[in-house]
C-alpha positions in Angstrom: 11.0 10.5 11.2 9.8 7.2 10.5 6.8 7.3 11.9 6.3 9.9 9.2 6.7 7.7 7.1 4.5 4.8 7.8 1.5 7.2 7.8 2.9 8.5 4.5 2.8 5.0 3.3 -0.5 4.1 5.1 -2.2 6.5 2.4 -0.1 6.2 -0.5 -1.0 2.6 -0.4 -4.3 3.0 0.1 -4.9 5.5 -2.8 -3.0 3.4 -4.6 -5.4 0.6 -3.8 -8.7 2.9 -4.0 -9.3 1.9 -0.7 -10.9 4.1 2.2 -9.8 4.0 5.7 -13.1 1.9 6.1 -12.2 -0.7 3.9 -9.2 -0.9 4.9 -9.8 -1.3 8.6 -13.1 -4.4 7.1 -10.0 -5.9 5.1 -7.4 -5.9 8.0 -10.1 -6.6 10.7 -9.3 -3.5 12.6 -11.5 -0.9 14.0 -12.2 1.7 12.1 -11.4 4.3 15.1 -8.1 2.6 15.6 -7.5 3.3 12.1 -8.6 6.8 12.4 -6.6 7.6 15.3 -3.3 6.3 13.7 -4.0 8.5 11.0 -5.7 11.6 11.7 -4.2 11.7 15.4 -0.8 10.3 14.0 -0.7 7.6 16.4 2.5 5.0 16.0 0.9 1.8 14.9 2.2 -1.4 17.0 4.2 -4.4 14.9 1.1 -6.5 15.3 -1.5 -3.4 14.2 0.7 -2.9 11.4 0.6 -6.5 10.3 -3.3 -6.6 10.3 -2.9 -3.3 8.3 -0.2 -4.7 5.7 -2.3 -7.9 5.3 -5.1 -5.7 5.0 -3.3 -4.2 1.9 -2.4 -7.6 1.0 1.3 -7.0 1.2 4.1 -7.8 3.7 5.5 -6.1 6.4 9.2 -5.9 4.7 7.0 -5.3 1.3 5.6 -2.2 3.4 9.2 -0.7 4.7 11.0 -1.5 1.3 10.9 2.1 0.7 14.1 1.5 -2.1 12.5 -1.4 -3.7 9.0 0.3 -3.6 9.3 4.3 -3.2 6.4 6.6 -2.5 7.5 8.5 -6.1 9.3 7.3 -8.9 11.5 10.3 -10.2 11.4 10.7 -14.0 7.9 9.3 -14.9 4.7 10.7 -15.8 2.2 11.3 -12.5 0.3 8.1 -14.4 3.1 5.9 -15.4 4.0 6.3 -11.4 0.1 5.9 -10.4 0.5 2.4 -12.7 3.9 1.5 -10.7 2.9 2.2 -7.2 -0.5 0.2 -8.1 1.6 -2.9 -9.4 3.5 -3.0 -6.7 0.6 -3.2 -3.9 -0.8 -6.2 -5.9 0.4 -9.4 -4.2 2.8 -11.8 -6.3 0.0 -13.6 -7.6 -2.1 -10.6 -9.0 1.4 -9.0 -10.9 2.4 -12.8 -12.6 -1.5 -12.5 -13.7 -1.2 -8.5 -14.9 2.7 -9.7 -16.6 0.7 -12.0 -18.8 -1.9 -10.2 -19.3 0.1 -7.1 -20.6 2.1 -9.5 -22.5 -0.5 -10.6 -24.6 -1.6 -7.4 -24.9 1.5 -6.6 -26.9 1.2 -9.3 -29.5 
């Protein structure tokens, strides 16, 4: 189901992102006990609560359901090549053109 799903991606994006429920609820300016409840209580998460969440995350909401462009795992990589990918792509545009550079002079 896809409500599954978006509490799947709730703390896969959060791991990714080292962030606790806490700071995610002080980043998207929700309660905390709202937070809670649409976790641990599996409570479905509104369009408008899960656009505080996603800017919370600093992604977008299509960013969040892309589940093609930006799957939970990514078959045939190492568990830390795919921690490095799933962390990539939960930085916002600005963040990877600033990694990109910074890996590419790394290479030189």
């Amino acid at each position: 189901m896809i409500e599954d799903k978006v509490f799947e991606r709730i703390k896969c994006l959060c791991d990714a992102k080292q962030y606790t429920m806490y700071r995610l609820a002080k980043e998207s300016g929700l309660p905390y006990s709202s937070l809670n409840n649409i976790i641990h209580r599996r409570t479905c998460p509104t369009v408008g609560t899960l656009a505080k969440i996603c800017k919370g995350l600093d992604i977008t909401l299509p960013e969040f359901f892309d589940f093609e462009l930006y799957p939970l795992k990514n078959d045939g990589l190492t568990e830390k090549e795919d921690e490095l990918v799933n962390k990539y792509r939960t930085l916002s545009k600005r963040k990877q053109a600033l990694l990109d550079a910074y890996i590419d002079g790394l290479r030189q």
